[in-house]
C-alpha positions as a LaTeX table, in Angstrom:
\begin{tabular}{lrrr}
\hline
Residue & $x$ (\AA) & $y$ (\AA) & $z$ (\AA) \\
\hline
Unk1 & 117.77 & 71.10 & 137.38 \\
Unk2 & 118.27 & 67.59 & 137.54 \\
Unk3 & 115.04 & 65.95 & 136.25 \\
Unk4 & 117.09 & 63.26 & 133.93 \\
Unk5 & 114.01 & 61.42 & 133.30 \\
Unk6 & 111.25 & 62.16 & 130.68 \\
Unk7 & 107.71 & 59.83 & 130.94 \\
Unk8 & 108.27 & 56.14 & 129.20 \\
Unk9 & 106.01 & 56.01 & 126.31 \\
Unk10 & 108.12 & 59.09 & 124.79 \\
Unk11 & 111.32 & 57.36 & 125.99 \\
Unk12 & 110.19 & 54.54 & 124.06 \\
Unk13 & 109.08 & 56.45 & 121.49 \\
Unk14 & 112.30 & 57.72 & 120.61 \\
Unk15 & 113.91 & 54.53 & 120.43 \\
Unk16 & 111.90 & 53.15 & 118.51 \\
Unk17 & 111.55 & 55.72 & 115.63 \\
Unk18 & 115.24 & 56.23 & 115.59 \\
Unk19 & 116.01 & 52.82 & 115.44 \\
Unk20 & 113.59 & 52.27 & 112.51 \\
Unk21 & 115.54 & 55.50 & 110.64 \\
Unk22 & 117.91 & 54.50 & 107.32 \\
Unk23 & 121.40 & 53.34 & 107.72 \\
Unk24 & 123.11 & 54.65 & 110.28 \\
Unk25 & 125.73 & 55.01 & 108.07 \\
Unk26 & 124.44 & 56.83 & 105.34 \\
Unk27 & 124.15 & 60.97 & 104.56 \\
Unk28 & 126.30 & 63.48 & 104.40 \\
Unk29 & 126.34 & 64.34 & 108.49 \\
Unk30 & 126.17 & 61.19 & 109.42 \\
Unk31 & 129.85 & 60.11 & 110.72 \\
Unk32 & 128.71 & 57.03 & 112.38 \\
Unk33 & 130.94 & 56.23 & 115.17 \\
Unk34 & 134.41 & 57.42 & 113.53 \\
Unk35 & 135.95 & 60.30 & 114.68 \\
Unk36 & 135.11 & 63.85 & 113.13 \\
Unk37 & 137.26 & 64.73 & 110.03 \\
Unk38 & 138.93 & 67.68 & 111.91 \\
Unk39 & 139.09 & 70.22 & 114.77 \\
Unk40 & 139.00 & 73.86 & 113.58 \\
Unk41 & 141.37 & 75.87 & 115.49 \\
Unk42 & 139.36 & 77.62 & 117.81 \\
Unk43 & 139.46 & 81.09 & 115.98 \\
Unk44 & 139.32 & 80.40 & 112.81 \\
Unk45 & 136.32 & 82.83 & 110.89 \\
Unk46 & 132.76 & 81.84 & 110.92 \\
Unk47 & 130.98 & 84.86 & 109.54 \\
Unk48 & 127.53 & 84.33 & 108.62 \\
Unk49 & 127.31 & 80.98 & 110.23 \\
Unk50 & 124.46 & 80.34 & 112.68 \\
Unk51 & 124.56 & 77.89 & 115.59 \\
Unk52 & 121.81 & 76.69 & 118.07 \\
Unk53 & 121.95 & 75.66 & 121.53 \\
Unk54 & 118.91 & 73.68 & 123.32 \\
Unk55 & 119.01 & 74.23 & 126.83 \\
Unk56 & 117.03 & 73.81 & 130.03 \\
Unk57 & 116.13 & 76.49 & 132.18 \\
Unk58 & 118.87 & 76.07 & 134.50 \\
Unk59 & 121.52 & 75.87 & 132.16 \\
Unk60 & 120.19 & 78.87 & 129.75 \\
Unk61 & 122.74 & 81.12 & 130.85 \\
Unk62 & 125.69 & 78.71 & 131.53 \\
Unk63 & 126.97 & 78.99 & 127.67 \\
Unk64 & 125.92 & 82.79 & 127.39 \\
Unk65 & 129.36 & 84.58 & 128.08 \\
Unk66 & 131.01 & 81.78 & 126.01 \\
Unk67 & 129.28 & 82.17 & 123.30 \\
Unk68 & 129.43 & 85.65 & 123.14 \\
Unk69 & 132.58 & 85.80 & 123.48 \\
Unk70 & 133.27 & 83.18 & 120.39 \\
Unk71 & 130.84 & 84.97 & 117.90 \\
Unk72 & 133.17 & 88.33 & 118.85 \\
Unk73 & 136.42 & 85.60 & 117.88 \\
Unk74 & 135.05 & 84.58 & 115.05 \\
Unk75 & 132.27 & 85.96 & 113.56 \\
Unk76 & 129.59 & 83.37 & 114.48 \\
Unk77 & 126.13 & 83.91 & 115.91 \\
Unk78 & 124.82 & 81.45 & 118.76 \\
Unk79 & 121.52 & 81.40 & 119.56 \\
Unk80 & 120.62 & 80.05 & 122.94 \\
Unk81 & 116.83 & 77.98 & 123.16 \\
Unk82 & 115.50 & 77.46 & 126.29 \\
Unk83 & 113.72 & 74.12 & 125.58 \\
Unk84 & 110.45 & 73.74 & 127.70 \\
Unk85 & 110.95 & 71.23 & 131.03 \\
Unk86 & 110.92 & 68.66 & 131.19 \\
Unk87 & 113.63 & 69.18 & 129.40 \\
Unk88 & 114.78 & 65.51 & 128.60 \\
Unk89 & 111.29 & 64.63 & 127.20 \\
Unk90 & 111.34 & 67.95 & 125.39 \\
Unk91 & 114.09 & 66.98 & 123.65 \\
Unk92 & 113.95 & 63.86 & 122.80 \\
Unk93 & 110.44 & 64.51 & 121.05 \\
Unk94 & 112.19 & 66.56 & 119.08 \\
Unk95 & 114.68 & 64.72 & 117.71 \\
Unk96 & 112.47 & 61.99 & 117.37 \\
Unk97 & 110.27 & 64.52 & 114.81 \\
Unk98 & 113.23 & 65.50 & 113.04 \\
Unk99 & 114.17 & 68.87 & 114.56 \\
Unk100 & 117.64 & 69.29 & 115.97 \\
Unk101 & 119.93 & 72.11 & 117.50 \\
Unk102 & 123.66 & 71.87 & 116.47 \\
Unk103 & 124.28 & 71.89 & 119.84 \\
Unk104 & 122.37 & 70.89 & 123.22 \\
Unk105 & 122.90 & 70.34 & 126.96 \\
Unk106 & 122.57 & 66.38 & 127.45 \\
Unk107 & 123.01 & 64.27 & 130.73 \\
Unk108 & 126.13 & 62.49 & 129.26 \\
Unk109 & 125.12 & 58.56 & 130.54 \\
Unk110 & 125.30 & 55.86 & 128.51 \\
Unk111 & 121.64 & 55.66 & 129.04 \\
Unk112 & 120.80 & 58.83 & 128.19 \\
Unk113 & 123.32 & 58.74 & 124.93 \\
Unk114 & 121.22 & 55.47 & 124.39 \\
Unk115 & 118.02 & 57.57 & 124.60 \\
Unk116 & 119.13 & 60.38 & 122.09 \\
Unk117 & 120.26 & 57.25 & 119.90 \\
Unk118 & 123.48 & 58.66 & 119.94 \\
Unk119 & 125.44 & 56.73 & 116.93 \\
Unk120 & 122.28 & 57.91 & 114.56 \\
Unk121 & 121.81 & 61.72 & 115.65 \\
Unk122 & 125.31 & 62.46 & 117.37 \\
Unk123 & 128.85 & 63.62 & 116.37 \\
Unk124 & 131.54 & 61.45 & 117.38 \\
Unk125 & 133.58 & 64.09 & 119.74 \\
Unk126 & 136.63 & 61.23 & 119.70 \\
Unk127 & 139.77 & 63.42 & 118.50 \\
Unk128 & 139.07 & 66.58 & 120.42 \\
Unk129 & 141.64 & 68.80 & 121.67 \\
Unk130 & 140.72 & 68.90 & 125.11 \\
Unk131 & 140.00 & 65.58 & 126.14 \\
Unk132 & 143.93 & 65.57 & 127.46 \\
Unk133 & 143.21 & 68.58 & 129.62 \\
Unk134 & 140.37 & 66.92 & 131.99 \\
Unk135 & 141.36 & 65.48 & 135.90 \\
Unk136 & 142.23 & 61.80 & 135.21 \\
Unk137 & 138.90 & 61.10 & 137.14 \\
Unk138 & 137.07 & 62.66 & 134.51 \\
Unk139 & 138.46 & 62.17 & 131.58 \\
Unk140 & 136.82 & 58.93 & 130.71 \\
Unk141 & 134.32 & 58.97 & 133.93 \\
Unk142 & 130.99 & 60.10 & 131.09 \\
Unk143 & 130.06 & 61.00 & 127.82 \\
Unk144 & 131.22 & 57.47 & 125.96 \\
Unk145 & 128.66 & 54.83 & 124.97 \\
Unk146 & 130.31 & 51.86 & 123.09 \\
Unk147 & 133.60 & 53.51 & 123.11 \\
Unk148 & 132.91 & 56.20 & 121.52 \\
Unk149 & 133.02 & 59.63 & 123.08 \\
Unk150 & 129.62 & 61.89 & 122.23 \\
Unk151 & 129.70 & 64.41 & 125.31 \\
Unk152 & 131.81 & 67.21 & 126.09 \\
Unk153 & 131.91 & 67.68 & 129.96 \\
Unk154 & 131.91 & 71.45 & 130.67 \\
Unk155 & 131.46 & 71.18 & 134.91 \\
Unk156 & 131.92 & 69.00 & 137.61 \\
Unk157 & 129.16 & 66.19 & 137.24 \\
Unk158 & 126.46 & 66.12 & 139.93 \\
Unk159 & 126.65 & 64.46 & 143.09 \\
Unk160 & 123.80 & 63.72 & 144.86 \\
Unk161 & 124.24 & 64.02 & 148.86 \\
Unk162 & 123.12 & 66.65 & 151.81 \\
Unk163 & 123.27 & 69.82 & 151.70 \\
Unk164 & 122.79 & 71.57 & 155.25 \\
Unk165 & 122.64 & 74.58 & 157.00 \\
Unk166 & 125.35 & 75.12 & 159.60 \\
Unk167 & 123.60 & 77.33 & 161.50 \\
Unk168 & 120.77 & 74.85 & 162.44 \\
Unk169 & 122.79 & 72.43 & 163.25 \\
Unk170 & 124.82 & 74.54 & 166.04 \\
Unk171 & 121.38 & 75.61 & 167.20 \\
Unk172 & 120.00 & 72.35 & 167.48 \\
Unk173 & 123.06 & 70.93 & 168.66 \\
Unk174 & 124.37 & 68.69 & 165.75 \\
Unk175 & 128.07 & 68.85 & 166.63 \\
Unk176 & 129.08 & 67.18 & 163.30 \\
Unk177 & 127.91 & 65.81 & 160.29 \\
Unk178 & 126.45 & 62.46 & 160.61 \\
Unk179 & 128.58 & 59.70 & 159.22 \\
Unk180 & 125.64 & 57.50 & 157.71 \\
Unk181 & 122.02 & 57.55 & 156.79 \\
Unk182 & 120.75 & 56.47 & 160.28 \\
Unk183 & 123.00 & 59.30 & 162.27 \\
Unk184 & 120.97 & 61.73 & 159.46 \\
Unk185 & 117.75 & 60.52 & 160.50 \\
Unk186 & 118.57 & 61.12 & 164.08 \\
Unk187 & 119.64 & 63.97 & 163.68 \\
Unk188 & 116.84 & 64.91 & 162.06 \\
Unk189 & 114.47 & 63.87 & 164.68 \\
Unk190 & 116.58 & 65.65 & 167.17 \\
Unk191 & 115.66 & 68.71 & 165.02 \\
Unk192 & 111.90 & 67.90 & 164.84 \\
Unk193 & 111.46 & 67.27 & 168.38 \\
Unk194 & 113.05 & 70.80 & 169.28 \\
Unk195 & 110.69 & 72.56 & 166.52 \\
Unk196 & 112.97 & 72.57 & 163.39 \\
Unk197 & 112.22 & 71.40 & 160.13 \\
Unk198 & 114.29 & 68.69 & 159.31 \\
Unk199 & 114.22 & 68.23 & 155.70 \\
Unk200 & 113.11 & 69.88 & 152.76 \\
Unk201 & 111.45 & 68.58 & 150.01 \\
Unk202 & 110.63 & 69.79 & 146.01 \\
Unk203 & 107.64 & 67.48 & 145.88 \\
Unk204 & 105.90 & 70.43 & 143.47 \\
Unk205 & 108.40 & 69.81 & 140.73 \\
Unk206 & 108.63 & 66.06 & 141.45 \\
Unk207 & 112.15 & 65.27 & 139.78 \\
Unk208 & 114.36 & 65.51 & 143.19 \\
Unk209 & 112.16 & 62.74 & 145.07 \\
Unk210 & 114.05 & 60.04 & 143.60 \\
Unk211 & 117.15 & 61.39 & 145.19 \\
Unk212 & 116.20 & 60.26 & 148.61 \\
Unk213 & 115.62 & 56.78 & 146.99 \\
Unk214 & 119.19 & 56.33 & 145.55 \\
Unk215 & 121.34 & 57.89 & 148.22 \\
Unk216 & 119.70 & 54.51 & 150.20 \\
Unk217 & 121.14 & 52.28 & 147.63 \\
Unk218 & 124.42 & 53.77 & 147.24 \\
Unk219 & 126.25 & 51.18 & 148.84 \\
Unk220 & 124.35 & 48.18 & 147.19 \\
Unk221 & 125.03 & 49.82 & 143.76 \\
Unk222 & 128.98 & 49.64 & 144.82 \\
Unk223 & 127.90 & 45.79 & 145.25 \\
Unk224 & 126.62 & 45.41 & 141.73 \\
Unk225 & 122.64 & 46.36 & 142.02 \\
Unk226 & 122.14 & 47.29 & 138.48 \\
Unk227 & 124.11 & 45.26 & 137.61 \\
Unk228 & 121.43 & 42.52 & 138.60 \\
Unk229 & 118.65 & 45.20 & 137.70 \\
Unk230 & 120.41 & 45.80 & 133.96 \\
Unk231 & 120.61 & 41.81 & 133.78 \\
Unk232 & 116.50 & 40.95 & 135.49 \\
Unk233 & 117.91 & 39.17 & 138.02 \\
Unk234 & 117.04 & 41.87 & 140.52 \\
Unk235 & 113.91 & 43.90 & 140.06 \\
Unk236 & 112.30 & 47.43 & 142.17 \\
Unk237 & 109.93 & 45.32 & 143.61 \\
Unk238 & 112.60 & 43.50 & 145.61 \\
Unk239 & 113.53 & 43.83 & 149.09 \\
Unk240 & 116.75 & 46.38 & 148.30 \\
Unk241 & 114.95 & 49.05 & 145.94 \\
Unk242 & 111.30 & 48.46 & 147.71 \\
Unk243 & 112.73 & 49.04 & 151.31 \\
Unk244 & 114.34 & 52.16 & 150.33 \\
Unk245 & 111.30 & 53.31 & 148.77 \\
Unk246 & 109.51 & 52.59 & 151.69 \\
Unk247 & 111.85 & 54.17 & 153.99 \\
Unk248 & 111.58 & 57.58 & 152.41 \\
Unk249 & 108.20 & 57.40 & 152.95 \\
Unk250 & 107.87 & 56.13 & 156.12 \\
Unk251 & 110.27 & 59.46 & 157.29 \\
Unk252 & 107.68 & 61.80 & 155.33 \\
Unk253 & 104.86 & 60.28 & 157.14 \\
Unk254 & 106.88 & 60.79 & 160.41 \\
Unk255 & 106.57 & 64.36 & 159.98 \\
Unk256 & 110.60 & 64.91 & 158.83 \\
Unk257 & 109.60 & 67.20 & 156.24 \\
Unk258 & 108.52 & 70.59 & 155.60 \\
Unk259 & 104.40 & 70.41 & 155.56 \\
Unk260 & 104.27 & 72.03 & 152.08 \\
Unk261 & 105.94 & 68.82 & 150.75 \\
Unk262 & 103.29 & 68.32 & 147.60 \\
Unk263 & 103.57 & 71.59 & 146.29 \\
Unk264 & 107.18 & 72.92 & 146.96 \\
Unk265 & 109.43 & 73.85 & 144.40 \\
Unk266 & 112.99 & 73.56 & 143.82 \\
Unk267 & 113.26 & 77.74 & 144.27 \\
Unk268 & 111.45 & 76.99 & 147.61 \\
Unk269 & 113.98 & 74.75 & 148.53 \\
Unk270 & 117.01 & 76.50 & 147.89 \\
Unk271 & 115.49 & 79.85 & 149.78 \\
Unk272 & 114.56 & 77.56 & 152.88 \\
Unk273 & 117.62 & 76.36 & 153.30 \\
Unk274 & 119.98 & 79.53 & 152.78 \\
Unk275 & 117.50 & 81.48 & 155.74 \\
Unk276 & 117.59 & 78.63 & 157.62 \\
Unk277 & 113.73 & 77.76 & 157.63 \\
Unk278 & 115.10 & 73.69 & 156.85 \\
Unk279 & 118.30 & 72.58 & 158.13 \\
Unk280 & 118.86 & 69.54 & 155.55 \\
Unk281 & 118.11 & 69.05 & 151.48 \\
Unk282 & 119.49 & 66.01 & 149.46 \\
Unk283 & 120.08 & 67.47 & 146.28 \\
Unk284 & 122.46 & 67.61 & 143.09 \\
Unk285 & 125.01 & 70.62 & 142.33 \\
Unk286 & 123.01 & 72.53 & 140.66 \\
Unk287 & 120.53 & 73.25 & 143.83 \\
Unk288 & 124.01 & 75.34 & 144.77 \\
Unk289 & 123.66 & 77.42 & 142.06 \\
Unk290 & 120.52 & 78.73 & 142.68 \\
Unk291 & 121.77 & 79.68 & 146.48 \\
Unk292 & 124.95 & 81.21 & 145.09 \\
Unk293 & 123.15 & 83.66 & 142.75 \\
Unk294 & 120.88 & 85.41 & 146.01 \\
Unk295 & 124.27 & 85.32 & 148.77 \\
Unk296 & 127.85 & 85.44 & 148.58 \\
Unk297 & 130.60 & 83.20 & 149.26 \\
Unk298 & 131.45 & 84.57 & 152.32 \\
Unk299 & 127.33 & 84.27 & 153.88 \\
Unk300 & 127.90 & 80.61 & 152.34 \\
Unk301 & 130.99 & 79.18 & 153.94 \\
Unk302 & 129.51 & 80.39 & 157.22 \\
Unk303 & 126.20 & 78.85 & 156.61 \\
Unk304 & 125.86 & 75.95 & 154.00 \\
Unk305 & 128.05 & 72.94 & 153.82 \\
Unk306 & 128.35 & 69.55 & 152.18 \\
Unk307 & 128.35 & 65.72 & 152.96 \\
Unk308 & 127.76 & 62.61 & 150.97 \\
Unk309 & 125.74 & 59.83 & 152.32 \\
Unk310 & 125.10 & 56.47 & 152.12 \\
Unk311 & 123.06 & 53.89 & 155.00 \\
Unk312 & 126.63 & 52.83 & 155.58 \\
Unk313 & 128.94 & 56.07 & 155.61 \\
Unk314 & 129.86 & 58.89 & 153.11 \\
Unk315 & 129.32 & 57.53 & 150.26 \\
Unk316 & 128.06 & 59.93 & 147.53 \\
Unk317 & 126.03 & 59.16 & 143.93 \\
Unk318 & 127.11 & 60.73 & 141.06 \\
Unk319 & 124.76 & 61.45 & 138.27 \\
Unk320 & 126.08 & 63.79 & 135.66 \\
Unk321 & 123.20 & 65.68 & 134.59 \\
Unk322 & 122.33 & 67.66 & 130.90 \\
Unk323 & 123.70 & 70.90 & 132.54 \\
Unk324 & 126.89 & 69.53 & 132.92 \\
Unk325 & 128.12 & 68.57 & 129.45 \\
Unk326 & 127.04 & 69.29 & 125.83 \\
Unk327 & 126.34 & 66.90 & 122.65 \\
Unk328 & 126.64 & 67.90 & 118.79 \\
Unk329 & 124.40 & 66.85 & 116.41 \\
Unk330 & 125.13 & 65.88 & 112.78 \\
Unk331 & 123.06 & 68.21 & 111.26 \\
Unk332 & 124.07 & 67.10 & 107.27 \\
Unk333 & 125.42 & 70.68 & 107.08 \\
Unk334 & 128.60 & 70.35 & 107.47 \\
Unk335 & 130.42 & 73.95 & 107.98 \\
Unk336 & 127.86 & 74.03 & 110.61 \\
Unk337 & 129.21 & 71.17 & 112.00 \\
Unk338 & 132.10 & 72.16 & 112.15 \\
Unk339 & 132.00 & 75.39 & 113.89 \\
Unk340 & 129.89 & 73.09 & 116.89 \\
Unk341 & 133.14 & 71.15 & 117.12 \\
Unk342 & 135.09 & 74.68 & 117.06 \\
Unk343 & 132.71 & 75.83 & 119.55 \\
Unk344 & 133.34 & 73.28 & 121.82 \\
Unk345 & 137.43 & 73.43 & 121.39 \\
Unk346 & 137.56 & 77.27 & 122.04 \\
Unk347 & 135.14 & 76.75 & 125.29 \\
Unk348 & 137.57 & 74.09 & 126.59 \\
Unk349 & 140.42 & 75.61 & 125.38 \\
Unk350 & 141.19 & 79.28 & 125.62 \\
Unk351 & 137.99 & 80.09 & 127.13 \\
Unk352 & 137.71 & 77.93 & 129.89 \\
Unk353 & 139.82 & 79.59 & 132.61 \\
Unk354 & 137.34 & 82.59 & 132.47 \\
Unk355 & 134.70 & 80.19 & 132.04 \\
Unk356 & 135.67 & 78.63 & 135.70 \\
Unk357 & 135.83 & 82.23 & 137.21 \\
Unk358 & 132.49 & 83.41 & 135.70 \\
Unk359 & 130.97 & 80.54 & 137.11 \\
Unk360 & 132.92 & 80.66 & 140.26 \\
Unk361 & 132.91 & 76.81 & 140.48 \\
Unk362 & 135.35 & 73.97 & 140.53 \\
Unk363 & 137.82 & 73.12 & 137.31 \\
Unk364 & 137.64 & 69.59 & 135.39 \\
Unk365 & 140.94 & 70.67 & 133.83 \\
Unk366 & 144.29 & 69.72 & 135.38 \\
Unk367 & 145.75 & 73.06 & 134.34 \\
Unk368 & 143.09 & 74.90 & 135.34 \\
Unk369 & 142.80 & 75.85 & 139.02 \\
Unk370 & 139.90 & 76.67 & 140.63 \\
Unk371 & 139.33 & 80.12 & 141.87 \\
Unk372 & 140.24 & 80.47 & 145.40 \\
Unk373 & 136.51 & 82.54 & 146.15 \\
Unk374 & 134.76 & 79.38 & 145.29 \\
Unk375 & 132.18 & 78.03 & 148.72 \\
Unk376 & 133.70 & 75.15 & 150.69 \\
Unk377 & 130.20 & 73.37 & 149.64 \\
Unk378 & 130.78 & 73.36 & 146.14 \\
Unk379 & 134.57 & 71.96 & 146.87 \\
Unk380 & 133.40 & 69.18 & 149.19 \\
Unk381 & 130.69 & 68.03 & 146.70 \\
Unk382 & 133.43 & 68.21 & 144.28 \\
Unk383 & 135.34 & 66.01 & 146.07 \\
Unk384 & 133.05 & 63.81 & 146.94 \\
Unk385 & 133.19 & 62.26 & 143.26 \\
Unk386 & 136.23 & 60.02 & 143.46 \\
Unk387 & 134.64 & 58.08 & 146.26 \\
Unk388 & 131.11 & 58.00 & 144.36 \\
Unk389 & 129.27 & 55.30 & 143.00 \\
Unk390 & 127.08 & 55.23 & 139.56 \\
Unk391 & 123.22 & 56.71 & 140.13 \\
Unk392 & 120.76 & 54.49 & 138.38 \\
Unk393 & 120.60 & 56.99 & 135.81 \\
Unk394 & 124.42 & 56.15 & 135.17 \\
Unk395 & 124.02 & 52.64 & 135.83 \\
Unk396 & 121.24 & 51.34 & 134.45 \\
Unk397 & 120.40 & 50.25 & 131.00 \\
Unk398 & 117.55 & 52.57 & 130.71 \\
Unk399 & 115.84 & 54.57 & 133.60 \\
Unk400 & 112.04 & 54.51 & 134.19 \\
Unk401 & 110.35 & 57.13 & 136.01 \\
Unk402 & 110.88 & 56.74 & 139.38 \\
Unk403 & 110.46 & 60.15 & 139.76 \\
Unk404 & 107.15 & 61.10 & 138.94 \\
Unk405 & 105.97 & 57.60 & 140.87 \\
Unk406 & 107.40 & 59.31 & 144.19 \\
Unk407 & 105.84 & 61.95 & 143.53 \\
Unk408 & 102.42 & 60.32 & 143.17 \\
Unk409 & 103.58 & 58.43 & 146.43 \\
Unk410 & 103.97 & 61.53 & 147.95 \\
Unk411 & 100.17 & 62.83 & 146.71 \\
Unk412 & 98.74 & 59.94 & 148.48 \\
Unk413 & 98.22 & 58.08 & 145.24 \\
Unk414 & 100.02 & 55.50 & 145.08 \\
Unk415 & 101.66 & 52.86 & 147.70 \\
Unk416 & 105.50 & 52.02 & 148.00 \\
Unk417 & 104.75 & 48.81 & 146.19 \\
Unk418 & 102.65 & 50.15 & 143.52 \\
Unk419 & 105.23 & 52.94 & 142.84 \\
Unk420 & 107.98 & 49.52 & 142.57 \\
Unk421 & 105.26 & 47.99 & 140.45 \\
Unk422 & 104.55 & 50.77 & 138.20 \\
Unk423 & 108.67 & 51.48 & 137.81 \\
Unk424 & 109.55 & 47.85 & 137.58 \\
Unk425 & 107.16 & 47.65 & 134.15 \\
Unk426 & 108.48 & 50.96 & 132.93 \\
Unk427 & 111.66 & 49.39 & 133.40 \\
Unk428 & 110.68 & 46.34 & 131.36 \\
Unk429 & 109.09 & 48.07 & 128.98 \\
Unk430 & 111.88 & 50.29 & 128.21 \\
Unk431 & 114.53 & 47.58 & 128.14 \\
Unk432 & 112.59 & 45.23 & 125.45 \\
Unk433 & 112.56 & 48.47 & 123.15 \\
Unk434 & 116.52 & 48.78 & 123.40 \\
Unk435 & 116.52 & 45.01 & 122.83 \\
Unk436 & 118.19 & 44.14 & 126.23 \\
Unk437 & 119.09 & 40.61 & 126.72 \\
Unk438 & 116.65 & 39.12 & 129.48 \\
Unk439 & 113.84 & 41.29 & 129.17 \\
\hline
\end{tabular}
């Protein structure tokens, strides 16, 4: 799941005691922002070596067959840690106290490599074998913060936009997919008036509110939003961030959504739309998964499809998220890592062909193709990314909760303008601990 945002004062937290650690420079794991000494090839023997992956619950099982299948190459053992949502917060609290995995699933922003103070607790993944093999889009679309590369993407990154059930549509008469925000809402209404539900909302597990905020500014971002935001020229409590946020809840208050909106969870979501209970969800890639592992690709080409939106057209917002791409910590043990950069070279390298079938989703590699059984959804999401613009998570300097402000918007505790207020001084508050110019 996409929560990408953990509660400011640990945020801040983390900055704060990582940027008051030693020299950067100094230790024996500590590489700074050079490139790693070498790459291992991808087999070579790592008997008795141990190696730990921190992962969220819905990316616990995305290494598995990988790593079973490299401890069988070479003699290494991977343990897998499920790391307690949120995950981000989780995390980063850990670091912060000194524990660290060799390996973890990180959202690979410059924000988020900013949180994790990335030069300080990160190997520099600059030199790897497989940075040659990703799609030209990708190859230097994430994972690089001050030109150095820390993340290895693993799967196409996220991309939020609307994910809808065929089969309401044609049953409510929706003809085609609507071409911009407005033709969504009216479509929606159309659906409500003839006793559908409309939209679906995860309001229980809070983190996918703020979706329904940034698809409303995608096409201001493409104009330079956070830009202005990154720079406080522009703040939340502004016309362009504030109008979106009242928007959303102006539609939730019209009765768009389903009535369980408070307490529904992103399971709840995924099952209403696949049986058709909720014609319309805006979600992130990874709300796929979850409908992929209870039907088949067949029952999902004829029922769920894909579009990206914007208010003025099509346009999608990406936001690769922590299940989509892996960091490596310096550790000060160095065999250790060592095999984490091996690890990483025999997952992109030899492994990842079977890696793209297992998963049955799209290839980042250019001589890779993606199996033919994977849903037309996942493909048009896919392909919504070269016309994409930057979420705020990928934009922005740092990224306050907006999140769990929604979702106290949504509770009836809080107004659209406190939930700007409250986010703008998050905001703030997290940009004078990174030292940002203007703040």
């Amino acid at each position: 799941m996409t929560r990408l945002r953990k509660p400011l004062i640990a945020a801040a937290a983390v900055v704060l005691l990582t940027a008051g650690c030693s020299d950067p420079g100094a230790g024996s794991g500590d590489t700074g922002s050079s490139a790693p000494a070498s790459w291992p090839a991808e087999t070579t023997k790592l008997d008795g070596v141990n190696l730990t992956i921190w992962a969220a619950q819905n990316s616990n099982t995305v290494a598995k067959k990988v790593a079973e299948d490299f401890g069988a190459a070479t003699g290494a053992k991977i343990n897998i840690l499920t790391v307690p949502d949120p995950y981000e917060q989780s995390v980063q609290t850990k670091v912060a106290s000194g524990d660290k995995p060799d390996l973890a699933f990180w959202q690979p922003t410059a924000s988020q490599l900013t949180a994790i103070n990335a030069k300080q607790n990160l190997q520099s993944l600059d030199g790897a074998p497989f940075i040659d093999k990703y799609t030209p889009a990708l190859k230097d679309a994430t994972g690089i913060l001050d030109g150095t590369r820390y993340a290895a993407l693993v799967t196409v990154p996220a991309v939020e936009g609307v994910w809808y059930n065929k089969e309401v549509f044609a049953k409510y008469g929706i003809a085609s997919t609507p071409k911009n925000f407005d033709e969504m809402v009216a479509a929606g209404r159309k659906i409500k008036a003839a006793g559908g539900v409309p939209f679906y909302e995860m309001g229980g597990e809070k983190w996918a509110t703020q979706w329904w905020v940034q698809v409303q500014l995608a096409d201001a971002a493409k104009q330079g939003l956070w830009d202005k935001v990154n720079k406080n020229e522009e703040k939340f409590t502004d016309p362009t961030i504030l109008d979106a946020i009242k928007k959303y809840k102006s539609l939730v208050d019209e009765g768009l959504f389903n009535k369980n909106i408070t307490s529904a969870t992103f399971v709840d979501q995924g099952k209403a739309l696949l049986s058709g209970e909720a014609a319309m969800a805006i979600q992130v890639n990874t709300f796929f998964s979850q409908m992929q592992a209870q039907s088949n690709t067949a029952e999902l080409n004829k029922k769920i499809g894909f579009f990206p939106i914007s208010p003025a057209g099509n346009i999608g917002t990406n936001i690769p998220d922590q299940s989509n791409a892996l960091i490596a910590f310096k550790t000060g043990d160095a065999k250790r890592e060592g095999a984490a950069r091996q690890f990483l070279s025999y997952w992109l390298g030899t492994a990842y062909p079977e890696f793209v079938k297992d998963l049955n989703t799209v290839s980042i590699q250019t001589g890779v193709e993606t199996p033919a059984d994977v849903p037309d959804a996942l493909k048009a999401n896919a392909d919504s990314i070269g016309e994409s613009v930057g979420s705020m998570q990928v934009l922005a300097i740092v990224n306050p909760d907006l999140y769990l402000n929604l979702a106290n918007m949504l509770a009836g505790q809080a107004t659209p303008e406190k939930v700007a207020e409250t986010t703008q001084a998050q905001f703030d508050q997290l940009a004078q601990a990174i030292g940002a110019a203007g703040f």
